[in-house]
C-alpha positions in Angstrom: 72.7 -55.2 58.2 75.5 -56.5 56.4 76.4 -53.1 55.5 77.6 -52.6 59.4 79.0 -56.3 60.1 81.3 -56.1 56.8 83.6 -53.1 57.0 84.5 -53.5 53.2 80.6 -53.3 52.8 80.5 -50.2 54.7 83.6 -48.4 53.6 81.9 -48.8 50.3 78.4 -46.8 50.5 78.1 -43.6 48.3 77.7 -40.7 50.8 75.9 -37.3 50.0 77.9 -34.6 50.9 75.9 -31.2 49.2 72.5 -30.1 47.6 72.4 -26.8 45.7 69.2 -25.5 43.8 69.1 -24.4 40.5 68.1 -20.2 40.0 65.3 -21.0 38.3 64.0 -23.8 41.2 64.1 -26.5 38.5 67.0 -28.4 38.7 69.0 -30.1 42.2 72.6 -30.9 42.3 73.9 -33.0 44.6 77.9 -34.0 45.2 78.4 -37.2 45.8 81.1 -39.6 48.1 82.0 -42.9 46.7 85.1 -45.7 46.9 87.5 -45.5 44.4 87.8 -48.7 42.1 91.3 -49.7 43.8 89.2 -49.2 46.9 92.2 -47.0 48.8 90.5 -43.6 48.3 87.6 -41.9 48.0 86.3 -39.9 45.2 83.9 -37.2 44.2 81.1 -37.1 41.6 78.1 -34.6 40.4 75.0 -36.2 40.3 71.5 -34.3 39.8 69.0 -35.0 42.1 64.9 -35.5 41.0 62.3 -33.0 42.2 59.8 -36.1 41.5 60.0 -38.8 44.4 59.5 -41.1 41.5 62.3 -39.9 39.1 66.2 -41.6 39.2 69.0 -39.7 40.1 71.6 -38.8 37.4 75.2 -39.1 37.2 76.4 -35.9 35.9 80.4 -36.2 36.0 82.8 -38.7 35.9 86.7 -38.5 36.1 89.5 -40.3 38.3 90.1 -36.7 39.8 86.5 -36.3 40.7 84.5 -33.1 41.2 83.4 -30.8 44.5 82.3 -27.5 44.8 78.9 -27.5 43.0 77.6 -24.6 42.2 75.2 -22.8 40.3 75.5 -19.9 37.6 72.5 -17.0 36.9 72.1 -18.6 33.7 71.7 -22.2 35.6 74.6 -23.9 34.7 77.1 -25.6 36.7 80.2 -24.6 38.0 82.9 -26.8 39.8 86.5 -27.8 41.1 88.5 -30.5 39.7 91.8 -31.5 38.8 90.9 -34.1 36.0 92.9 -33.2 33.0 92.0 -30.7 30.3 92.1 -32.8 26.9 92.3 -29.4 25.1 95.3 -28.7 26.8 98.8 -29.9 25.3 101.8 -30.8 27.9 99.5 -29.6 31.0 101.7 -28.0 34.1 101.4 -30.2 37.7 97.8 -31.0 38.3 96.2 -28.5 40.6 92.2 -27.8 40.9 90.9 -25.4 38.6 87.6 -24.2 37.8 85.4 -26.0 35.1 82.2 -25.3 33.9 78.9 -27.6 33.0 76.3 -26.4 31.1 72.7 -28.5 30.9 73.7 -29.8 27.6 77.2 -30.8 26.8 80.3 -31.8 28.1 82.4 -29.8 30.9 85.2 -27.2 30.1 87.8 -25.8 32.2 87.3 -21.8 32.3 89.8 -20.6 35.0 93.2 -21.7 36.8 95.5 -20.4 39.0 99.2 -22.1 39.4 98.0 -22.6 43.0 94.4 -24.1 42.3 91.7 -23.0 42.5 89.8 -23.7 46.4 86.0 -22.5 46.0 83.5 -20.8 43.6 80.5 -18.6 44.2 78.3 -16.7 41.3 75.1 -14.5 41.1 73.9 -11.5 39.2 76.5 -12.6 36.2 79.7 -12.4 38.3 81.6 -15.5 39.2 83.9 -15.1 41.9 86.7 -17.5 42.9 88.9 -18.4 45.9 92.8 -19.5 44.9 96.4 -19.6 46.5 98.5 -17.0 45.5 102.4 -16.6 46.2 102.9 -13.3 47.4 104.7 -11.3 45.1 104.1 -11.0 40.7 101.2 -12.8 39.5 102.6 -13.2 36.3 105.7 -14.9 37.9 104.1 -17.4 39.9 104.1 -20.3 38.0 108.1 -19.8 37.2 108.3 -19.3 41.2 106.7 -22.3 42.5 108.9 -24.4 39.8 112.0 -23.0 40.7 110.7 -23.8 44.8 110.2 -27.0 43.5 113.4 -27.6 41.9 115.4 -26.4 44.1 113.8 -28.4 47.0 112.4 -26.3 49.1 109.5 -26.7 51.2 110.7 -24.3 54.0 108.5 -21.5 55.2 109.1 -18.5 57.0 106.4 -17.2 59.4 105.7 -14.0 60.5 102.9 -14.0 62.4 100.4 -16.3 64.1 98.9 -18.7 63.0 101.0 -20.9 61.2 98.9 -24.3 60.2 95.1 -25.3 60.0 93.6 -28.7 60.4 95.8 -31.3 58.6 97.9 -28.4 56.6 100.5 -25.6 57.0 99.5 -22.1 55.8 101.9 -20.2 53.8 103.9 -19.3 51.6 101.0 -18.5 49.3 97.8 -16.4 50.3 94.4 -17.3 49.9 92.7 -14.3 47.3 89.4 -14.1 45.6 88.7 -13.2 41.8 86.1 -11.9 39.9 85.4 -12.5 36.4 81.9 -11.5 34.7 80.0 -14.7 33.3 78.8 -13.7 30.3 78.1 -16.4 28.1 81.2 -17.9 30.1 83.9 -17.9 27.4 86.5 -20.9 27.0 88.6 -19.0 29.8 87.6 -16.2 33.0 90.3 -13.6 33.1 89.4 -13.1 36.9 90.7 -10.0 38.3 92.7 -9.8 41.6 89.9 -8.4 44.4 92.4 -9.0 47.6 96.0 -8.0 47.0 98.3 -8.7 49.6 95.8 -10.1 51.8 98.1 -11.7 53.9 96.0 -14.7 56.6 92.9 -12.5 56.4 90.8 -15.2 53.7 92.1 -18.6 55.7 89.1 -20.7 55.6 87.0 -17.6 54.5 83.2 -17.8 53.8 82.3 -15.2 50.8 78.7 -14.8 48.5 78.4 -12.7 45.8 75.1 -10.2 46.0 72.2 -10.6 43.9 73.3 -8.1 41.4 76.9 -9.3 41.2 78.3 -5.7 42.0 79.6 -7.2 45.6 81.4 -10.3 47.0 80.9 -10.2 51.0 83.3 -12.7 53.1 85.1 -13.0 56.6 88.3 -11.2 57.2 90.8 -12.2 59.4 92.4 -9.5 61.6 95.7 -9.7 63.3 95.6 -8.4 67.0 98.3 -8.5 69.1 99.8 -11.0 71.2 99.2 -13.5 68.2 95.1 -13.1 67.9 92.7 -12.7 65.5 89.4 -11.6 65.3 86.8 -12.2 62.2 85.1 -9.6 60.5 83.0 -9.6 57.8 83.6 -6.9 54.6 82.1 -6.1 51.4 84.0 -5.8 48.3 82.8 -3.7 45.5 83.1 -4.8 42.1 83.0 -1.4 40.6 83.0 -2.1 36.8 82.4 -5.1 34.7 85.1 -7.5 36.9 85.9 -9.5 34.2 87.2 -5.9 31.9 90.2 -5.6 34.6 89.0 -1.8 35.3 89.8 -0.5 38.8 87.2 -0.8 41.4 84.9 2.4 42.6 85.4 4.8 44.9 88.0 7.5 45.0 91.2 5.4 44.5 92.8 6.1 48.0 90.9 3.1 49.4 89.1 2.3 52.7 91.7 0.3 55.4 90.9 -2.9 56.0 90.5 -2.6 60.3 93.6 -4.0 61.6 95.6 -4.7 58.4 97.3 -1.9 58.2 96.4 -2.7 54.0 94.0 -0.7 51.6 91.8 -2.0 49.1 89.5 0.2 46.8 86.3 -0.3 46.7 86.6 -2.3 50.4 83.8 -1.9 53.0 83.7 -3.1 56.5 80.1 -4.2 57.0 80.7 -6.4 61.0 83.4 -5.2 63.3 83.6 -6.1 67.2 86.6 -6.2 69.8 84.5 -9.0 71.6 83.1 -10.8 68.4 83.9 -12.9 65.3 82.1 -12.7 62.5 81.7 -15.7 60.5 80.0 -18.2 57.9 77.7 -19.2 56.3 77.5 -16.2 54.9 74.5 -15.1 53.0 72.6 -12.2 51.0 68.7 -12.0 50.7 67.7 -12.1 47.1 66.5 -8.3 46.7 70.1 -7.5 47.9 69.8 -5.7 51.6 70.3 -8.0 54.2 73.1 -10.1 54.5 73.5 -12.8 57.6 76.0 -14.6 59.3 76.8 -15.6 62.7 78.7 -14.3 65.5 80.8 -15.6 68.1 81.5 -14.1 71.4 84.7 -14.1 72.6 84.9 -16.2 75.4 87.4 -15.4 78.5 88.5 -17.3 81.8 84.6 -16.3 83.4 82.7 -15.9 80.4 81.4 -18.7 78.0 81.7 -18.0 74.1 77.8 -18.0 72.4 76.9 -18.2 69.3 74.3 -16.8 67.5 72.8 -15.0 63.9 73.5 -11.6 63.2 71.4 -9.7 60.4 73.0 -6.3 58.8 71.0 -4.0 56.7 73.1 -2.9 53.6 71.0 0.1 53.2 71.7 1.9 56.9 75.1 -0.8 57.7 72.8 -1.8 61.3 73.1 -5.0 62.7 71.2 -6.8 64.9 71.2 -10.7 67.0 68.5 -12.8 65.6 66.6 -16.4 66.7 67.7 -16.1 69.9 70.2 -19.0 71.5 69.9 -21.1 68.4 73.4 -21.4 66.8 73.1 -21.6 63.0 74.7 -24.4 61.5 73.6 -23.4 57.7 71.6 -20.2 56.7 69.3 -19.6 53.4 67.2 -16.8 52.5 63.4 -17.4 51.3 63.4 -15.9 47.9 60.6 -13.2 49.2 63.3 -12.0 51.7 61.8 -11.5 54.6 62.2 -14.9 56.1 65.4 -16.9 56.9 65.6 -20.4 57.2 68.3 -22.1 59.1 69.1 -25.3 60.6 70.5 -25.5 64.6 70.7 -28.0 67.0 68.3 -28.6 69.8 67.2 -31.3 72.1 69.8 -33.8 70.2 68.1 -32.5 66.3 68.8 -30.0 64.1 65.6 -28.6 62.7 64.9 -26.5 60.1 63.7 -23.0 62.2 62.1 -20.3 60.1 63.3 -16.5 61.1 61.1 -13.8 60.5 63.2 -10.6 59.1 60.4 -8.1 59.1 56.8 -7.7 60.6 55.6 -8.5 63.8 57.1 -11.3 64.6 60.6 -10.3 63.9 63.2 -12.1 65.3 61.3 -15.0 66.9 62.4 -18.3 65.3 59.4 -21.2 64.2 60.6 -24.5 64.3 59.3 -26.0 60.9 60.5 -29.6 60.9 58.7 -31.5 64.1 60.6 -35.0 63.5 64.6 -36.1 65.0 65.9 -35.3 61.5 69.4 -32.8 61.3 69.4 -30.9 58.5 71.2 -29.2 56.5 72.4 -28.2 52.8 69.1 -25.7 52.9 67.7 -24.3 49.9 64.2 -22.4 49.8 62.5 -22.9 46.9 59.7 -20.3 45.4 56.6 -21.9 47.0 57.7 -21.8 50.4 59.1 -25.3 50.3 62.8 -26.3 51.4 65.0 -28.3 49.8 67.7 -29.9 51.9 69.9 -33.2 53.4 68.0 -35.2 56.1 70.0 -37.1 58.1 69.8 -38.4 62.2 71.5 -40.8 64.3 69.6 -43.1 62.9 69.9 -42.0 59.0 72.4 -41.1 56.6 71.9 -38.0 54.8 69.7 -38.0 51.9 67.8 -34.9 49.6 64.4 -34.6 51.0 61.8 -32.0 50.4 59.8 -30.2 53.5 56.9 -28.0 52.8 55.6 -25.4 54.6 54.1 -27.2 57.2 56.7 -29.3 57.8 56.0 -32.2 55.9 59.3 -34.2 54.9 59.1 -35.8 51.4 62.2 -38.2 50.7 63.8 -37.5 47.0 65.3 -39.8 45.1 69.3 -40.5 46.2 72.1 -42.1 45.4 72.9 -43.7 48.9 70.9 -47.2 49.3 68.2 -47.4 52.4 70.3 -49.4 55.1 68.6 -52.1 57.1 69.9 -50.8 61.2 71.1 -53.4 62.9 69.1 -52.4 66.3 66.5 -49.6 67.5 67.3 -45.6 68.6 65.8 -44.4 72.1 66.0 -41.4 74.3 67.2 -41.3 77.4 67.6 -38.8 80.1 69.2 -38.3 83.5 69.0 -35.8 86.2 72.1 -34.5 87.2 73.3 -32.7 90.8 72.2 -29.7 90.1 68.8 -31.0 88.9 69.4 -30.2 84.6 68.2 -32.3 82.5 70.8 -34.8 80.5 69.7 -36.3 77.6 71.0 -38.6 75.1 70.6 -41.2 72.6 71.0 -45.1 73.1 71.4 -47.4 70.4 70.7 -51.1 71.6 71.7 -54.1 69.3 69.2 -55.9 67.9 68.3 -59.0 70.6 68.6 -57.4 73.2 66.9 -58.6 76.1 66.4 -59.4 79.7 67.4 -62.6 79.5 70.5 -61.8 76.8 71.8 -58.7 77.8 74.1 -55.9 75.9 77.8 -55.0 76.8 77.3 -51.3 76.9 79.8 -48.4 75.9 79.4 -44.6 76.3 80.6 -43.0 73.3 81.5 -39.7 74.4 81.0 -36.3 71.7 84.3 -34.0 71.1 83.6 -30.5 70.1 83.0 -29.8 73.5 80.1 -27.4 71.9 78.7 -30.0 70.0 76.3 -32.7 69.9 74.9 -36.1 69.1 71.9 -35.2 66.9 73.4 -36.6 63.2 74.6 -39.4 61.3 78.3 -40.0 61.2 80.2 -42.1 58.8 83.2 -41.6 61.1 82.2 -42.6 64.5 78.9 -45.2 63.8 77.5 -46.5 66.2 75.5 -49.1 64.4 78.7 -51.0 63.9 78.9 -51.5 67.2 75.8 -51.9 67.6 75.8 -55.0 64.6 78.8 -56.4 66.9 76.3 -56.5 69.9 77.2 -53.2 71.9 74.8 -51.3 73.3 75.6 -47.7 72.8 74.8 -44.5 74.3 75.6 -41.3 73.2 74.8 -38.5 76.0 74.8 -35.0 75.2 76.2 -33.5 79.2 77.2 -30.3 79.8 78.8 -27.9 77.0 76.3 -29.9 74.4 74.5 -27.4 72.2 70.8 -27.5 71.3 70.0 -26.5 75.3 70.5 -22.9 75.4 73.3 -21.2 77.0 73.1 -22.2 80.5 73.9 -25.9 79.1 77.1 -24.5 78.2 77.6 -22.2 81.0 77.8 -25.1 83.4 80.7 -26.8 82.2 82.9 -23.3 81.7 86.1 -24.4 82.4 84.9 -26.8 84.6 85.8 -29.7 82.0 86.1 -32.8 83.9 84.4 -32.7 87.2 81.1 -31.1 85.6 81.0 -33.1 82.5 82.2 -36.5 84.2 79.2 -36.2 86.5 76.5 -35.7 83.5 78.1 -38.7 81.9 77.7 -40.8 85.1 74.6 -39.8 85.8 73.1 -40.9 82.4 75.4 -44.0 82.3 73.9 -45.0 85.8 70.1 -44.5 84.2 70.7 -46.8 81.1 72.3 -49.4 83.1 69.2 -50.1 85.1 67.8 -51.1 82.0 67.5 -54.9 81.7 68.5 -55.0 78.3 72.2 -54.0 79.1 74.6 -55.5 81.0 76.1 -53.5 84.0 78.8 -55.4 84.7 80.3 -55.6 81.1 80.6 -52.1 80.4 83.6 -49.5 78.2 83.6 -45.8 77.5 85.3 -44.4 74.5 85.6 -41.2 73.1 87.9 -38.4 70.5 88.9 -34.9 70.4 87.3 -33.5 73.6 85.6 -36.9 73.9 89.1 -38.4 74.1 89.8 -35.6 76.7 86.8 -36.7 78.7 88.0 -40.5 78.2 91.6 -40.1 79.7 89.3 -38.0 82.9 87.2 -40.6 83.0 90.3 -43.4 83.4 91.6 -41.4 86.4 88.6 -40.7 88.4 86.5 -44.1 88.1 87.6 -48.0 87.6 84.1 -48.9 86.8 84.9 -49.5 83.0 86.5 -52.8 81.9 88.3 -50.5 78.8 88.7 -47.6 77.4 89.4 -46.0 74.1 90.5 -42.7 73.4 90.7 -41.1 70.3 92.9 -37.6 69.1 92.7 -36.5 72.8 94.1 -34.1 75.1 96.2 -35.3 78.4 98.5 -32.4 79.2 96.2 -29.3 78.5 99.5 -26.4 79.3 101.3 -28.5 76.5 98.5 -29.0 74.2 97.2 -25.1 74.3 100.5 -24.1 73.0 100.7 -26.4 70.0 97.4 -26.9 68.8 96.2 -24.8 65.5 94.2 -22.6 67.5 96.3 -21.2 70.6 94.3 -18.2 71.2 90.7 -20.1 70.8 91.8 -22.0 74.2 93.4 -19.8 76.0 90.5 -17.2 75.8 89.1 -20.2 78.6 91.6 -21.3 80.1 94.0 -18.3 80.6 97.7 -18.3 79.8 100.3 -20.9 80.7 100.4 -21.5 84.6 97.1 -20.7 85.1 95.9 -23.0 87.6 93.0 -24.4 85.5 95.5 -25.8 83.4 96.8 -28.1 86.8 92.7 -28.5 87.9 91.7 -29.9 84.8 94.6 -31.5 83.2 93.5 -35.6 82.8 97.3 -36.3 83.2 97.8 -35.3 86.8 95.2 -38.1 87.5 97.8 -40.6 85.8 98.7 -42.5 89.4 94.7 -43.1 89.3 94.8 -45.1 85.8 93.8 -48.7 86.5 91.9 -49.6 83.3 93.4 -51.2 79.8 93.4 -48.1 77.7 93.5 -47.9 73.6 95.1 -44.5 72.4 94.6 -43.5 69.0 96.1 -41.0 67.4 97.0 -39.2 63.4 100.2 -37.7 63.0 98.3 -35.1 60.7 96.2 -33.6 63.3 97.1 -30.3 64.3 94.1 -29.5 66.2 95.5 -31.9 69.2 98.9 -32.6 67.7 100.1 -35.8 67.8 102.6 -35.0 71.0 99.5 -35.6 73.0 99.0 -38.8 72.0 103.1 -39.8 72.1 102.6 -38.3 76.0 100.0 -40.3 77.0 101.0 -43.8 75.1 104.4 -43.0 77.1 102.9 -42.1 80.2 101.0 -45.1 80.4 103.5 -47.6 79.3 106.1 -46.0 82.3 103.1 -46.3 84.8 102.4 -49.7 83.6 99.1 -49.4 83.0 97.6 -52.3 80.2 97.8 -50.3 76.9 98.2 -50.2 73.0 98.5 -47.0 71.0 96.9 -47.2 67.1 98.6 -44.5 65.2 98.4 -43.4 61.6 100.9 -41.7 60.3 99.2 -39.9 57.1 95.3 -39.2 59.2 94.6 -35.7 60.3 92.2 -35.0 63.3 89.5 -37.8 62.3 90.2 -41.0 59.9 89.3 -40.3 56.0 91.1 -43.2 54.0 88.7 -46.5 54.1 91.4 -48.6 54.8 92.7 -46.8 57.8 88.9 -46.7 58.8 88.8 -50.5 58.4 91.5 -50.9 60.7 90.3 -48.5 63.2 87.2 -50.4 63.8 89.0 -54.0 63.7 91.7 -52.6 66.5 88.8 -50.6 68.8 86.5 -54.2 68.3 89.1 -56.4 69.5 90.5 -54.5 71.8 87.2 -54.1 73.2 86.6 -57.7 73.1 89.4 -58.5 74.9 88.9 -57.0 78.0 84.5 -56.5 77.9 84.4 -60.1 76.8 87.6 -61.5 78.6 88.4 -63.0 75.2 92.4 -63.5 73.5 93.6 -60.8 72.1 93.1 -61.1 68.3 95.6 -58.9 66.1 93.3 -57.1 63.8 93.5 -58.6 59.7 93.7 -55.4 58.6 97.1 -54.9 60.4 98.5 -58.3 59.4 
C-alpha cells in the first residue's frame, strides 16, 4: 500500500510496456519501464519473459541509453533501438538511435544508422525493414547538412503544407522513410535501401509490417487534400529484388502514383483508398501471406459521428471488407493458421481479447475469448491456439499472461512486483434521461464505511472516444484512493466499448449531453453510505479537462475542481491544436455556432468553485494558450485559483519528478478546500 502513499515508492515501479513472441513460439520478449539511478528519468530495458509460470524473468540489456523497439528476426533473434554507444566505433558522431541487433548468445551489435536515427524496426521472411528521418535532399550529404544546420544555428523551419507538429514535436525539415535491407546472417552493418523517396508527411506516425515472405512492406500513407487535410491510406511496397543488393524495385520502371502525391514510386501499390475513410494501424499480414488488416476510420462531419472499425483486404483479388462489427480494434494479431484474427477492443469498461473468424461460416462474427475485467493488449497467438499478451485493469498493472483457448488466463512471470490496492473496484451504473445505461468504475478507500465516510471525486476520461477499462500509471486512482478519496470513474456518453449509438449521443453535443451522464452516475454513488455527499471534487484532462471547466460553469455542487491539458475557448483551440482538420470535421469551421454552444468559456460569469489548472508547455494537442486563457480568465473574474504548469511536459506528465509534484499540488489543493484544511505548498515545489 506503501507503493500508493509514497510517491518516490511509486514513481519507482518497473512498468511493462511490450511483449513480442519469438518465430519459432519459444522465446517472449518483453520491454521494460524503470527509474533511472539519479531517479530524474526513466529508462528502458529488454528483459525475456518465461513461458513456465515457475521460471524468473531475464534481464537481457543493460545501457544508460536504454533499449525499445523489440523485435524479432526469422532466424529468432532480436532486433532493437538504442542510442547507447558503439564501443567498436572510434570518435562516434552526435548520439542518435540506431538499430542494434541481439542474437540468443552473445552480446548486441549495432547493424544500421542513419544521421537522423533510426525510429522503428519490423522483419519477416529475411527482410528487415526500418523507419528513419531523412533531410530531404542527398543522402550521402546528410550528415555534412545537419552539421552545418547545427553550426550555423539554425533551428528554423519552413512549412509548406499542413500539418506542421505532432504531440510534443515539430515535424520537418527531415522526412520520415523506410529501408530495407535483407537479413542474411545479419552482417556487422545493413546497407538498407531507400523504399520511399521524397515521401514528403505521407509516413508521420506511420504503421508498416513486412509480409511473410519479405517481398513487401505494407504501411499507412498520408495524403494531402486540400484545404490543409489528409486522409490515410494504406499501400504495399514491393521489394522486387534482394533489398539489401540496392537493385531497383519490379515493375516496369515508370512507377504506380501514390493517390494524391502527385510522387511515383516503383514497385508502389495502393491496397485501401476512401474519400470518407482513413486507413490505419496496427497493421498486420496473416502468416500464409493474403490477408492483411487494419482499421478504418470514418470521417466524421458536423451530423455524422466518426466509427471505427476492422477492415480485412484480400492480396489475392485487392477486396476489402468491415469485420467484428462495432468493436474498435485497439491491437490486431493473426492466428498462425490464418483464418482467425484475434484482437483486443473495449467493451462494457474491458478490453477483451475477441476472436474473428476470417473464413467459414461464421465469418465475420467476433467471439469474445477472455470472460474476466482484464484489458489487453500486446497480442501474440501462439501455435496451439493459445495467446500470449499484457493483462492489465483498473485494478492491475500490466503484466505477460497466457490465455488459452477457452479463456483461461495464466499469469507469467514479470518484472513488475504484485501491489497490495489500497481499497476495492466496483461497478456502478446510472440511468440517464433518455433511459441509456451509464456505467462506470468506483474505487473506494480502504475503511470506508457508514459511519466513516469517503470524500468522493469524479475523475473524468479525455479522449472523448475513450474509456475507463485499464490501468494508468498517469492518472491512478489508487493514490487517491491510499489518501482516502473515493473515486469514480464513469464512462458517459462518447465512451467506447457501447456500440455506436454511445457515441452518437454526445455528437457535438459535448457539454450538455455528457454533463448529464456524469451527474446522473455521480447522483447514484452518492447515495451510497460509504461516501460522503457533502465533501465531494471533480477533476479531469484533455477532454476530461474540457468536461471539468463545463462542469464549473453549469453546477456549484463541487467544493473543487481540477483540470488538466483542457480546452476553454474551443474556436481558439481548433485552430492551434496538432490536428485542425480532426475537429473541425465535428464542429465545422470557425463561427460555426457550435463553437459559441459548447465553448466552457462563455459559462465563465457561472464559475463559483476554487479551480486548479494544469497545464505542459509541450502539449500541442491542446496547446498551452488554453491553459494561459483560462488561468487568466479566472484570475480577472476572481474566481479562487492556482495554475501548475510545466514547462518541459507535453500532453500528459512523463518525468517522475514532475509526476511527484503533480500529485502533491492536486492532493493539497484538494485538501484545502474538500477538507477545509491550510493550504500546504507542495515539498516537491519548495
Amino acid at each position: 500500500m506503501n507503493h500508493f502513499r509514497d510517491m518516490s515508492e511509486y514513481i519507482a515501479l518497473p512498468r511493462v510496456l511490450s511483449l513480442r513472441l519469438s518465430p519459432d513460439g519459444t522465446r517472449l520478449v518483453s520491454v521494460v519501464q524503470s527509474l533511472n539511478p539519479d531517479r530524474k528519468s526513466y529508462g528502458t530495458a529488454l528483459w525475456e519473459i518465461p513461458l513456465d509460470p515457475e521460471g524468473r524473468p531475464q534481464r537481457l540489456t543493460r545501457s544508460a541509453k536504454g533499449e525499445a523497439g523489440a523485435e524479432f528476426t526469422s532466424d529468432g533473434e532480436v532486433l532493437f533501438v538504442s542510442r547507447r554507444p558503439d564501443e567498436t566505433v572510434k570518435d562516434e558522431a552526435e548520439e542518435v538511435p540506431a538499430l542494434w541487433l541481439l542474437p540468443e548468445r552473445g552480446e548486441p551489435r549495432r547493424i544500421a544508422e542513419r544521421p537522423g536515427g533510426v525510429s522503428g524496426v519490423r522483419a519477416a521472411g529475411g527482410t528487415i525493414v526500418y523507419a528513419a528521418d531523412v533531410l530531404p535532399g542527398d543522402a550521402a550529404t546528410e550528415g555534412e547538412r545537419r552539421k552545418a544546420r547545427k553550426e550555423a544555428g539554425v533551428s528554423a523551419i519552413l512549412h509548406e503544407a499542413y500539418p506542421i507538429r505532432y504531440w510534443d514535436h515539430d515535424l520537418g525539415p527531415a522526412q520520415t522513410r523506410l529501408f530495407a535491407a535483407v537479413a542474411g546472417a545479419v552482417p556487422d552493418r545493413l546497407d538498407g535501401r531507400d523504399l520511399t523517396p521524397q515521401p514528403g508527411r505521407a509516413l508521420d506516425q506511420a504503421s508498416f509490417t513486412v509480409t511473410p515472405d519479405g517481398a513487401t512492406v505494407i504501411t499507412t500513407w498520408n495524403v494531402p487534400l486540400p484545404g490543409g487535410t489528409l486522409r490515410s491510406e494504406l499501400v504495399a511496397v514491393d521489394l522486387g529484388p534482394a533489398a539489401g543488393e540496392g537493385a531497383a524495385a519490379s515493375g516496369d520502371g515508370e512507377g504506380t502514383e501514390l493517390a494524391g502525391t502527385g510522387q511515383t514510386g516503383p514497385g508502389h501499390r495502393v491496397l485501401a483508398t476512401s474519400e470518407s475513410h482513413d486507413f490505419g494501424g496496427p497493421v498486420a499480414v496473416s502468416p500464409d501471406g493474403r490477408f492483411v488488416a487494419c482499421t478504418r476510420e470514418r470521417h466524421a462531419s458536423e451530423e455524422l459521428s466518426s466509427a471505427y472499425g476492422l477492415w480485412v483486404i484480400d492480396l489475392e483479388t485487392g477486396e476489402g471488407r468491415a469485420l467484428g462489427g462495432e468493436l474498435f480494434p485497439m491491437d490486431i494479431a493473426w492466428a498462425p493458421t490464418s483464418d482467425v484474427i484475434f484482437i483486443a477492443a473495449d467493451h462494457q469498461g474491458r478490453r477483451p481479447i475477441f476472436r474473428v473468424p476470417v473464413t467459414g461460416a461464421e465469418d465475420g462474427e467476433p467471439v469474445r475469448i477472455t470472460p474476466d475485467d482484464g484489458a489487453y493488449l500486446e497480442l501474440c497467438p501462439a501455435a496451439d491456439g493459445s495467446v500470449y499478451a499484457l493483462r492489465s485493469a483498473v485494478d492491475a498493472a500490466p503484466t505477460p499472461v497466457r490465455v488459452a483457448p477457452d479463456g483461461a488466463v495464466t499469469a507469467l512471470p514479470s518484472p513488475v512486483p504484485a501491489l497490495d490496492l489500497p481499497g476495492t473496484l466496483t461497478e456502478v451504473s446510472a440511468v440517464a434521461d433518455d433511459g441509456t445505461e451509464v456505467r462506470g468504475w468506483l474505487v473506494l478507500p480502504a475503511g470506508a464505511s457508514a459511519e466513516n465516510p469517503a470524500p468522493f471525486l469524479l475523475w473524468i476520461h479525455g479522449g472523448p472516444v475513450s474509456s475507463w477499462n485499464d490501468w494508468s500509471w498517469r492518472w491512478n486512482p489508487w493514490i487517491m484512493a491510499a489518501h482516502g478519496y473515493a473515486v469514480l470513474l464513469p464512462d458517459p456518453c462518447l465512451s467506447t466499448g457501447y456500440g455506436q449509438a454511445m457515441i452518437d449521443r454526445g455528437w457535438a453535443k459535448w457539454g450538455p449531453v455528457t454533463h448529464a451522464d456524469l451527474m446522473a452516475i455521480t447522483d447514484e454513488c452518492l447515495k451510497l453510505p460509504e461516501i460522503d455527499d457533502q465533501r465531494i471534487a471533480a477533476m479531469g484532462g484533455s477532454f476530461g479537462g474540457y468536461m471539468a471547466n463545463w462542469v464549473a460553469g453549469h453546477t456549484d455542487r463541487f467544493r473543487a475542481i481540477v483540470t488538466h491539458a483542457s480546452l476553454w475557448n474551443l474556436e481558439q483551440f481548433s485552430g492551434t491544436t496538432d490536428a485542425s482538420m480532426y475537429w473541425e470535421r465535428e464542429f465545422g469551421r470557425p463561427g460555426n455556432e457550435r463553437y459559441a454552444r459548447l465553448s466552457p468559456h462563455n459559462s465563465l460569469a457561472e464559475i463559483r468553485t476554487p479551480m486548479l489548472v494544469i497545464h505542459g508547455d509541450k502539449d500541442y494537442r491542446v496547446p498551452i494558450g488554453e491553459g494561459l486563457r483560462l488561468w487568466w480568465d479566472l484570475q480577472r473574474s476572481g474566481v479562487e485559483s492556482k495554475f501548475l504548469y510545466f514547462p518541459d511536459e507535453n500532453h500528459w506528465v512523463l518525468k517522475p519528478g514532475n509526476a511527484v509534484a503533480w500529485y502533491q499540488t492536486v492532493l493539497a489543493f484538494l485538501s484545502q478546500h474538500v477538507h477545509e484544511e491550510e493550504w500546504t505548498h507542495p515539498a516537491a515545489l519548495a
